[in-house]
N, C-alpha and C positions, 0 to 999 in steps of 0.2 A: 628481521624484516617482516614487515605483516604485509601481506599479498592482499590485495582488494580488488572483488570485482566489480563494475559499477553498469547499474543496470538501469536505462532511463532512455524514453525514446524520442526526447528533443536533443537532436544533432549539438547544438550551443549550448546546453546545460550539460549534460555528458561530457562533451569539450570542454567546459568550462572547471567541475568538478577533476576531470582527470589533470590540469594544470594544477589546481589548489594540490591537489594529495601530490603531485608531482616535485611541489616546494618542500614536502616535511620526508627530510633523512632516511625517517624512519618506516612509512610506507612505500607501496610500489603497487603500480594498476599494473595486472597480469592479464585482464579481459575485459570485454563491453559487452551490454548486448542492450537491443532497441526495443526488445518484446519480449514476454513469458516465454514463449515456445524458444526461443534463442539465447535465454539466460539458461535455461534448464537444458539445453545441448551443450552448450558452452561449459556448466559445470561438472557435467559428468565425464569434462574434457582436461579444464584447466583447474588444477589443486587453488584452494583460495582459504583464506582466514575468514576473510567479510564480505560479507554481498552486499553493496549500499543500492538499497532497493526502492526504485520511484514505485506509487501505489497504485497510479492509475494508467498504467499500459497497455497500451492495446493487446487484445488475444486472451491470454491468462494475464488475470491483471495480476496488482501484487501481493494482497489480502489472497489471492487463491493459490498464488506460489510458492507461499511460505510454510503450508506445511507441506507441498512437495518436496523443499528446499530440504526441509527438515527432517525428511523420511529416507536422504540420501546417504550413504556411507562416508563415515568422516564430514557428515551437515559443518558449512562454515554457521558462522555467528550473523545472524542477519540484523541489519540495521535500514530501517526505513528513514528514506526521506520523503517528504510528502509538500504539498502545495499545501494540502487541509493541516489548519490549527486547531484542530477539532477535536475536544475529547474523549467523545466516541469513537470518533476514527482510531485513534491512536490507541482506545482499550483493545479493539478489537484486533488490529496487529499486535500486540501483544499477548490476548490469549490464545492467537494461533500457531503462535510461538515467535514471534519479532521480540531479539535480545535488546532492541532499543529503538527510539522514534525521534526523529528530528524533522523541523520542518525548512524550507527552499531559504527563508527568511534569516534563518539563523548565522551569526557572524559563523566567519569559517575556520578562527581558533575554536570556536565551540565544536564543530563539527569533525574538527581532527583530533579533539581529544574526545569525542564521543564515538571514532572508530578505533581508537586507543584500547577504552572503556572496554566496549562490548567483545574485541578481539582478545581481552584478558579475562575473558569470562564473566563479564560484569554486565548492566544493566544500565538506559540511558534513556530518558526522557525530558525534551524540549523545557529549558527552567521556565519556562511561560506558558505550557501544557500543566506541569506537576500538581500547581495549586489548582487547577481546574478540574484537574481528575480526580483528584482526592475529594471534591465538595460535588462534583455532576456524578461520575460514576457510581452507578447504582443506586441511587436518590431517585427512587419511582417518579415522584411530583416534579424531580428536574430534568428527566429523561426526556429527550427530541425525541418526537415521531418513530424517525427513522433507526432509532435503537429498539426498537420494537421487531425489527426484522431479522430474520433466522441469516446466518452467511448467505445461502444459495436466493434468499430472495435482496440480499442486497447486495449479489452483484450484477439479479438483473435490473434493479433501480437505478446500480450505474449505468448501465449500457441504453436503457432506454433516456434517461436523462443526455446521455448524451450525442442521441440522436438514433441510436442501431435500431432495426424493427425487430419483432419477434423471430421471422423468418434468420434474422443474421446471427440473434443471441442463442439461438437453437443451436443454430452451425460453432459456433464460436465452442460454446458450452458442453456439444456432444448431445444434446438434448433432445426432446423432440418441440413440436410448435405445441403442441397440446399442454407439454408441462411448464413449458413458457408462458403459454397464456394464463395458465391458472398461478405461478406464481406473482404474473403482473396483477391481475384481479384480487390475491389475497392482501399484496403487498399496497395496492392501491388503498383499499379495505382498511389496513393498519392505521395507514396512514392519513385517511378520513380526506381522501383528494376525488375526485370524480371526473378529470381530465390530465391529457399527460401535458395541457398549459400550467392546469396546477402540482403539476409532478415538477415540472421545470423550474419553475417559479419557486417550490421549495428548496431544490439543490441548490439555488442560485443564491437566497437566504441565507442557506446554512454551509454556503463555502464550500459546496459540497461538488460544485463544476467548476 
């Protein structure tokens, strides 16, 4: 039996997810949790195979979880699910160690043989990501903006895109305001924007809220 814990913090998708994996035999959901700080209590609680991990969570999102996840004794196999069909997004869970990326979209045979996949030591990437990544990833010329930015400043281009001030990303992060500010000013800089209407407006573009 592969134990799966599912980590995503819309009420109806969680629910919805733990019904699907609740049809196939061979899985079994042993935990939930709504937030980073509650998926990483909950693990160091409940033994699991697969952590099916949403990316954009509130608190510790899931891009910042994952080599937490991964620095735990007996680390399960993480697998992201994600809203973004993005192939940056998706490099990036997996060079932080994500054993596989699926997106919200994807049928849900695909989705239970891709915690199959990743629960047997394997690897698993969205069939409609794969050709993307192999032609964008790493192709300077076809590079977005926002793959320009180091981890710590693109998670706070997440939280300011989606609305947190400096003073909250501070709190959130452990931070102080001062290092917040300067990574929003470099990350702004990267990204050649001059307002956070043009900060907004790009996430919006690139799927990225």
């Amino acid at each position: 039996m592969i134990r799966v814990l599912v980590a995503e913090d819309h009420t109806i998708v969680r629910e919805g997810i733990k019904q699907l994996i609740g049809l196939a035999k061979d899985l079994q959901v042993v935990g939930e949790a709504s937030n980073g700080e509650q998926l990483l209590a909950t693990l160091r609680q409940v033994p699991c195979d697969v952590v099916l991990l949403d990316i954009s969570m509130p608190g510790v999102n899931g891009l910042e979880a994952i080599p937490r996840i991964r620095a735990l004794a007996n680390a399960p196999a993480i697998l992201v699910l994600s809203m973004h069909d993005e192939a940056q997004m998706a490099a990036r869970a997996l060079k932080v160690g994500a054993a596989g990326y699926a997106t919200k979209d994807s049928d849900p045979a695909l989705l239970l043989a891709a915690i199959r996949k990743v629960a047997g030591g394997g690897r698993y990437i969205d069939p409609q990501l794969a050709d993307r990544m192999v032609f964008e990833v790493g192709l300077t010329d076809a590079r977005p903006a926002h793959a320009l930015l180091s981890e710590r400043e693109f998670s706070v281009f997440e939280r300011l895109v989606q609305g947190a001030s400096v003073n909250e990303i501070a709190q959130q992060l452990a931070l102080s305001n001062k290092t917040i500010s300067t990574h929003k000013a470099r990350l702004m800089q990267k990204m050649n924007v001059s307002s956070m209407a043009d900060l907004v407006r790009y996430a919006m573009e690139h799927k990225l809220l």
